[in-house]
C-alpha positions as a Markdown table, in Angstrom:
| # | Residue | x | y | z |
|---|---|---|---|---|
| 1 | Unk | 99.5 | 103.4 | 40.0 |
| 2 | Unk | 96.8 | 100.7 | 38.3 |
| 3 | Unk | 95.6 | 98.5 | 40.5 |
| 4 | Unk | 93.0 | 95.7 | 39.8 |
| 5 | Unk | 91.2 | 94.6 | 37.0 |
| 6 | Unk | 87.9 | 95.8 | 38.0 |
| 7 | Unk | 86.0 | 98.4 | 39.8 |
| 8 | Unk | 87.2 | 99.1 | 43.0 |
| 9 | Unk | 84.7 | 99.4 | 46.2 |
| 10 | Unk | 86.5 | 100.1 | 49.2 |
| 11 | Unk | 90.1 | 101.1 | 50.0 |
| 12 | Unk | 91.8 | 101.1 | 54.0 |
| 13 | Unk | 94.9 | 102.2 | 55.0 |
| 14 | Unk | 97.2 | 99.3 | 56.6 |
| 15 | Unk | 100.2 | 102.2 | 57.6 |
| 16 | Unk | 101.8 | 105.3 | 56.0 |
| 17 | Unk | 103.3 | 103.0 | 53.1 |
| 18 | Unk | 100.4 | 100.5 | 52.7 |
| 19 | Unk | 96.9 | 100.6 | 51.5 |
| 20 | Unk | 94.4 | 98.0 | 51.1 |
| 21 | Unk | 92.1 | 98.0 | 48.4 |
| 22 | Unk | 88.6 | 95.8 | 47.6 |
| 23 | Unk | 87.4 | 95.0 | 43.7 |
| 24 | Unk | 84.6 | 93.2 | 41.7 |
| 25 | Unk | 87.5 | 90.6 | 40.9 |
| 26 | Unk | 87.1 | 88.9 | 44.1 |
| 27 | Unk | 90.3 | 89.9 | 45.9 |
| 28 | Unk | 91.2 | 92.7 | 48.3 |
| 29 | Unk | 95.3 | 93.6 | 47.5 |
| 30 | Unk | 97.7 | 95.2 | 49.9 |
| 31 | Unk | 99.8 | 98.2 | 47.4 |
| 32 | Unk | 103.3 | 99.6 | 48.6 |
| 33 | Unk | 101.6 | 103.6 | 47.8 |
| 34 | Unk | 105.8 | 104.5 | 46.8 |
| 35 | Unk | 106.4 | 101.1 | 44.2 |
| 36 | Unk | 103.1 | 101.0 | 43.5 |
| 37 | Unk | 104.0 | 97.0 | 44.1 |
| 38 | Unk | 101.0 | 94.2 | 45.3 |
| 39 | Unk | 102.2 | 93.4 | 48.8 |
| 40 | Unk | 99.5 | 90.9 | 49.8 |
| 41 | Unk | 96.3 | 89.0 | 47.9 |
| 42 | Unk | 93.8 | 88.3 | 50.0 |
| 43 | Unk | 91.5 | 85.6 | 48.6 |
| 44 | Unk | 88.0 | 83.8 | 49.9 |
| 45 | Unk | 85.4 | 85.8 | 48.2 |
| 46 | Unk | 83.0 | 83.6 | 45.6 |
| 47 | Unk | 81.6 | 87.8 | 44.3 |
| 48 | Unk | 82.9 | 91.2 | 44.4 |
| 49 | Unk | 84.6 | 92.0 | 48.0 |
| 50 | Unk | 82.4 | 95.5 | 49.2 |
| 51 | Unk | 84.0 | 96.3 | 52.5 |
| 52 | Unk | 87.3 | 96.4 | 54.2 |
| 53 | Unk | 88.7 | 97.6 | 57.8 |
| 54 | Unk | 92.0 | 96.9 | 60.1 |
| 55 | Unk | 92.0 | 96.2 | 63.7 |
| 56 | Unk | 93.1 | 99.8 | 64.6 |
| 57 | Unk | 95.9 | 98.8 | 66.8 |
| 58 | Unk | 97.6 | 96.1 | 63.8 |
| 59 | Unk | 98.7 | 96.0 | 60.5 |
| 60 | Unk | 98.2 | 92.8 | 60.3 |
| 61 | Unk | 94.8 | 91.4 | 61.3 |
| 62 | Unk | 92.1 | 92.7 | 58.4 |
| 63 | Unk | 88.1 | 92.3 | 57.9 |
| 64 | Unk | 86.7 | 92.1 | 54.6 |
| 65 | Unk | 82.7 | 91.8 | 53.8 |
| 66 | Unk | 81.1 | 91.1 | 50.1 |
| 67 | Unk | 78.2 | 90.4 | 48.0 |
| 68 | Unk | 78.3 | 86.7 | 48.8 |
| 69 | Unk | 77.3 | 87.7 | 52.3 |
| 70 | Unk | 80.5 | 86.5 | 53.8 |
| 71 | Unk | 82.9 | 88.2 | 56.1 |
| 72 | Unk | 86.2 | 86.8 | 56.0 |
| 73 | Unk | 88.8 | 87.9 | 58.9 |
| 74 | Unk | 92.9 | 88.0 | 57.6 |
| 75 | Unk | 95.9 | 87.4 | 59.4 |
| 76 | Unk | 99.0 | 89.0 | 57.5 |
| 77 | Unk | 101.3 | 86.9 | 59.8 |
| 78 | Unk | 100.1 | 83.5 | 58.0 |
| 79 | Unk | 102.2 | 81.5 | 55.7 |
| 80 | Unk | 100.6 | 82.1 | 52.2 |
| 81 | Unk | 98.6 | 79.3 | 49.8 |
| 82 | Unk | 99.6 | 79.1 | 46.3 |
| 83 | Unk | 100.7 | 83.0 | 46.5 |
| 84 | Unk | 97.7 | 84.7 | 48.7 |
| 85 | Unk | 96.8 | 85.0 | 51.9 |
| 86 | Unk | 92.9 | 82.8 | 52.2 |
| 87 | Unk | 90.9 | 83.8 | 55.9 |
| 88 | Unk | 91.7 | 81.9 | 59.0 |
| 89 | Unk | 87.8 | 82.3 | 59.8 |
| 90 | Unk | 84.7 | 83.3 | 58.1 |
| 91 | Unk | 81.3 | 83.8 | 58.6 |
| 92 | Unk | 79.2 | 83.0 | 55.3 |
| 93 | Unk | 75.3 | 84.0 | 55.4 |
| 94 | Unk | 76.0 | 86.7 | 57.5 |
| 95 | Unk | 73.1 | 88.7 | 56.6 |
| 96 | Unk | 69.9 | 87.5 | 55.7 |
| 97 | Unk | 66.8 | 89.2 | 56.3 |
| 98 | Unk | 66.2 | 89.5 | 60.0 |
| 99 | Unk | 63.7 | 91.6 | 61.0 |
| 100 | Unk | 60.1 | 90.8 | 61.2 |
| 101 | Unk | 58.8 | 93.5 | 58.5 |
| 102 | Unk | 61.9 | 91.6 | 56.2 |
| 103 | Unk | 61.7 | 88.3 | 56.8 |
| 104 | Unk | 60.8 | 86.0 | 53.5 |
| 105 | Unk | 60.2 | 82.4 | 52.8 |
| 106 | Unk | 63.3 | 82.7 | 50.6 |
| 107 | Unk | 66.5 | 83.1 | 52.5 |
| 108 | Unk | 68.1 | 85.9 | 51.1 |
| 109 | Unk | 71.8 | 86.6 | 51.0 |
| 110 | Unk | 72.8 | 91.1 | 50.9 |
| 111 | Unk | 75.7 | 92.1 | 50.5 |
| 112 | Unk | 78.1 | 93.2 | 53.1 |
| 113 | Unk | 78.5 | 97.3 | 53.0 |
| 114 | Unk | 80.8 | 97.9 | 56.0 |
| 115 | Unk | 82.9 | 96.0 | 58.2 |
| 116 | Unk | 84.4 | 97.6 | 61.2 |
| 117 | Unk | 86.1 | 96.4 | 64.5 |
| 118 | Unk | 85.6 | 97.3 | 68.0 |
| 119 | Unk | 88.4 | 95.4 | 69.5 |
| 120 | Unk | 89.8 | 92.0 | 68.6 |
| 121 | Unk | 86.9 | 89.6 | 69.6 |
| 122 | Unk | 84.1 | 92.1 | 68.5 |
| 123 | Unk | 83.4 | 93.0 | 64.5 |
| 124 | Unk | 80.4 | 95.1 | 63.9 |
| 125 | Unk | 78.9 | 94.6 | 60.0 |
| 126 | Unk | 75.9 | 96.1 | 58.0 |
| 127 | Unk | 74.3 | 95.3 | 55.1 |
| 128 | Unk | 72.3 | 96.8 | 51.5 |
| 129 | Unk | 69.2 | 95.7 | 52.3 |
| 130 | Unk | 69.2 | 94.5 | 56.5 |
| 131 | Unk | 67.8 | 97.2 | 58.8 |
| 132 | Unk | 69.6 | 95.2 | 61.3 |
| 133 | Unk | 73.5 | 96.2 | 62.4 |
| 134 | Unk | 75.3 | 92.8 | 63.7 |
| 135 | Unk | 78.1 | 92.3 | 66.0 |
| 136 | Unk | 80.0 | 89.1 | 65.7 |
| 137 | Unk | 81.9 | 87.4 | 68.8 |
| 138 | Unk | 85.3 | 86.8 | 66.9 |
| 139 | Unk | 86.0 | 84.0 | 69.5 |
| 140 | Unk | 83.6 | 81.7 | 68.1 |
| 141 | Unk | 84.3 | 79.7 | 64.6 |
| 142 | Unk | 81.4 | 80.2 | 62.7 |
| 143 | Unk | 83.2 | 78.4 | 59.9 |
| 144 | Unk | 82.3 | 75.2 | 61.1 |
| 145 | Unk | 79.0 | 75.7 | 60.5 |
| 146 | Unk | 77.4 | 75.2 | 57.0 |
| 147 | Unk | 75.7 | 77.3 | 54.6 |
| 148 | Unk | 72.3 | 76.1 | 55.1 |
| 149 | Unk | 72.7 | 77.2 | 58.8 |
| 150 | Unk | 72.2 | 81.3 | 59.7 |
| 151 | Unk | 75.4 | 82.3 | 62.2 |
| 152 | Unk | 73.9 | 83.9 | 65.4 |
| 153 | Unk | 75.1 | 87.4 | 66.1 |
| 154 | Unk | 76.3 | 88.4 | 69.5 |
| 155 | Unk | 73.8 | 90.9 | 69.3 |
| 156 | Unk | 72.0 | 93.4 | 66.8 |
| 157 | Unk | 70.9 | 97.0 | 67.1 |
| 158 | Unk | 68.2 | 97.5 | 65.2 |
| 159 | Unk | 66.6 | 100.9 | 63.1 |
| 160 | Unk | 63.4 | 102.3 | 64.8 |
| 161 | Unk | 60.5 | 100.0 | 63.1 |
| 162 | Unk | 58.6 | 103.3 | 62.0 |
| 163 | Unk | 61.6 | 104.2 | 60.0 |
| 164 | Unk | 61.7 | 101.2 | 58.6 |
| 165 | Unk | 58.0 | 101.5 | 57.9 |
| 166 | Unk | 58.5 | 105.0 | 56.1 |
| 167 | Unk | 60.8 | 103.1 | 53.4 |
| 168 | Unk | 59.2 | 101.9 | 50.0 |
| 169 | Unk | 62.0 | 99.5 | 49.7 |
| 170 | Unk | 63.7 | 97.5 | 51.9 |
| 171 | Unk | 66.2 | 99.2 | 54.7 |
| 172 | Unk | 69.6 | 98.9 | 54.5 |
| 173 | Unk | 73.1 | 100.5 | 55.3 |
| 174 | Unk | 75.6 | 101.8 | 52.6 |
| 175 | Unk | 78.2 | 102.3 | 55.4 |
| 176 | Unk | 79.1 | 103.1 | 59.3 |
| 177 | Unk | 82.1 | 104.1 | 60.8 |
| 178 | Unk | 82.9 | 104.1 | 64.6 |
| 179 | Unk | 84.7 | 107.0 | 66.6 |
| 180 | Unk | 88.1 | 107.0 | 67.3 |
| 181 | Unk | 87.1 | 105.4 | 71.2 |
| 182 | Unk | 85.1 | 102.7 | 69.4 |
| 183 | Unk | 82.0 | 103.4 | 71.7 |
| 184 | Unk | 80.1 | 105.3 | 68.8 |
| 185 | Unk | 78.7 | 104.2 | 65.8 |
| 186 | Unk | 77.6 | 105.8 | 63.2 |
| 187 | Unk | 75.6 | 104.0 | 61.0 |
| 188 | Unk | 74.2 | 105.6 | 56.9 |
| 189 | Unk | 70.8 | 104.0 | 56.6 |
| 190 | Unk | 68.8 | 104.2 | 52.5 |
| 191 | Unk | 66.0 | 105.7 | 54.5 |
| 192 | Unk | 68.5 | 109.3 | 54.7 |
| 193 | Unk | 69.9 | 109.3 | 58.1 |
| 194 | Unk | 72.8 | 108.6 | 59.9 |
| 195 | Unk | 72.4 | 107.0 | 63.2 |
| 196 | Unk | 74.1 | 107.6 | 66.1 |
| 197 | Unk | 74.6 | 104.1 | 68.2 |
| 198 | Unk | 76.3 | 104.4 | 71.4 |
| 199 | Unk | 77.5 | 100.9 | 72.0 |
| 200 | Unk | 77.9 | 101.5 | 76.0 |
| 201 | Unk | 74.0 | 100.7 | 75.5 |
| 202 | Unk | 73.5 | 97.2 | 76.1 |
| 203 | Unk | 70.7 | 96.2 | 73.1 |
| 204 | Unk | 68.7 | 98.6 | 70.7 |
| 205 | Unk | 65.4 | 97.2 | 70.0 |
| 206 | Unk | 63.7 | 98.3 | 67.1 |
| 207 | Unk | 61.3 | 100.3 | 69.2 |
| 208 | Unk | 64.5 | 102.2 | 70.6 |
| 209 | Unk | 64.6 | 106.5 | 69.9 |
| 210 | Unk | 68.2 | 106.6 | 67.7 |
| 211 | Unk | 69.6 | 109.8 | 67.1 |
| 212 | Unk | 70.4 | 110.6 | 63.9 |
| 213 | Unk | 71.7 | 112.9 | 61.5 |
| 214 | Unk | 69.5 | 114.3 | 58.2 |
| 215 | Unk | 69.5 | 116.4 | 55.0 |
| 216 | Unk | 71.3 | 114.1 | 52.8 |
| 217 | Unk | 69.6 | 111.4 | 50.4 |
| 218 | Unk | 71.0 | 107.8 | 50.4 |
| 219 | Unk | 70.3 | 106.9 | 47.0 |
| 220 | Unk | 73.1 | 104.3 | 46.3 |
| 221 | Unk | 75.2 | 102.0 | 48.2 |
| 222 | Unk | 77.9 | 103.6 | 46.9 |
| 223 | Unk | 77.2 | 106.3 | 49.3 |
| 224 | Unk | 80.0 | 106.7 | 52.1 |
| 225 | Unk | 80.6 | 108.6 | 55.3 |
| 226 | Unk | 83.5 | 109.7 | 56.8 |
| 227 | Unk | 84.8 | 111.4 | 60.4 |
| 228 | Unk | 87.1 | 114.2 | 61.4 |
| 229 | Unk | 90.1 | 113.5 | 63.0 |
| 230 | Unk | 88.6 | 114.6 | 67.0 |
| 231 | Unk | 85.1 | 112.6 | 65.4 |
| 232 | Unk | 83.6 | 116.7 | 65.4 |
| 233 | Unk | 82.7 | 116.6 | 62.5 |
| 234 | Unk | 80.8 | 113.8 | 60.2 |
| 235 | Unk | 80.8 | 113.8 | 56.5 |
| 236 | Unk | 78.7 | 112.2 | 54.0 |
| 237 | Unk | 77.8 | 111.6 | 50.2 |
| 238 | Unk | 74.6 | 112.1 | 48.9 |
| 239 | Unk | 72.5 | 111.1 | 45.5 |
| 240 | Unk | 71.7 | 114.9 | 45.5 |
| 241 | Unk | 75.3 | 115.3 | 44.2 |
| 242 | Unk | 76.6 | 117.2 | 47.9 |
| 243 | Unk | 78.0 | 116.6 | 50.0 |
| 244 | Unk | 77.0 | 117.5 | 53.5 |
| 245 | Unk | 79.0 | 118.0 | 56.9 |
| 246 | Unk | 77.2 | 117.5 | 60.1 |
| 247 | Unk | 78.7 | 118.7 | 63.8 |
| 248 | Unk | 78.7 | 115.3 | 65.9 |
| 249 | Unk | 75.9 | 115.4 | 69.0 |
| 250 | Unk | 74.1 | 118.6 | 66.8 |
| 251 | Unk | 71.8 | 116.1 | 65.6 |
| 252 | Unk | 69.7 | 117.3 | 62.3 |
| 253 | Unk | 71.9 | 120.2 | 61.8 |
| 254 | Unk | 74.4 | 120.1 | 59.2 |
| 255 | Unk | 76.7 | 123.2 | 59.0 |
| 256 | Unk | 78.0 | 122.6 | 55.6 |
| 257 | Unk | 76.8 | 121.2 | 51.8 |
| 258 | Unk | 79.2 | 121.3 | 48.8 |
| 259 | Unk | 78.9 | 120.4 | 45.5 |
């Protein structure tokens, strides 16, 4: 089925019947896969909507992130405005340049590759050109404050600062996805590696050893990662046109590249 007037940057699935979709036009739709029907508009984005995830446990309760820099959190179970569901929080500015090697007089705005939830209070984000992952205490209404204010994180793990050094552009994320426990994050970073994150850890400074996974080439935010069922295995895209399969924990050894 057509869905959407424009291009279309991220999709989720809500249940076996349901899938979410994000676009360039703004809004992030809920599809009925068998009518090929528009269940839900969401609405709140001001630019193209880049990321999407569920609260694993819910069908209801959705995260999207876009090129405005603003996350917007969704509850299905809301009474709908003018025929769309609009966010009943949001964090706008929610990543400007925050390390010290990216830090500018200008405040910056990047857009908002991935979105993914730990648990109901804690929402993990990354962005296209932040070397800095953020975790957001969902508890807290940063919607009250205003855009000329920067919402404070929780907390932020950061990529190693001679990584970040290595890169002739600024570092960034195209995506991340978390195991199936939620106590592992893995995070695609433009300098070419995937790193590993193990949120028991309390802080990662940007001095902090990360493992990580190379052999691919991040040449695009459009570049995506994916894990196996039993998080064995950890797939990704790359600008070489492959793509490449890594074991998980087998760090710097991928065991399969396909065109």
């Amino acid at each position: 089925f057509q869905c959407h007037s424009q291009c279309i940057f991220a999709i989720a699935w809500i249940s076996d019947r349901l899938l979410c979709a994000t676009s360039g036009d703004q809004t992030t739709v809920i599809y009925d896969i068998e009518t090929g029907n528009e269940i839900d508009v969401l609405r709140g984005h001001t630019m193209s909507v880049r990321s999407v995830c569920k609260l694993y446990y819910s069908t209801n309760v959705l995260a999207t992130g876009g090129r405005d820099s603003i996350i917007n959190i969704y509850d299905r179970r809301y009474s709908k405005k003018q025929g769309a569901l609009y966010p009943i929080s949001s964090i706008a500015c929610a990543h400007i340049s925050s390390t010290a090697l990216q830090k500018s007089a200008r405040k910056d705005t990047r857009s908002v590759t991935a979105v993914e939830f730990q648990d109901e209070h804690n929402l993990y984000s990354c962005a296209c050109a932040d070397s800095a992952l953020k975790v957001w205490d969902l508890r807290y209404t940063y919607s009250r404050l205003n855009t000329t204010h920067m919402p404070k994180p929780k907390r932020m793990l950061c990529v190693p600062i001679d990584d970040v050094k290595s890169i002739n552009r600024l570092a960034g994320f195209s995506d991340m996805k978390m195991d199936s426990n939620r106590m592992i994050l893995f995070a695609n970073c433009t300098n070419s590696k995937i790193y590993q994150f193990d949120l028991h850890e309390d802080t990662y400074l940007s001095s902090s050893k990360i493992p990580s996974y190379t052999g691919h080439r991040v040449g695009s935010f459009n570049i995506k990662i994916a894990l196996s069922p039993y998080d064995q295995l950890l797939l990704t895209g790359s600008s070489d046109f492959y793509s490449y399969i890594y074991r998980v924990s087998l760090y710097n050894k991928k065991i399969s590249k396909s065109e």
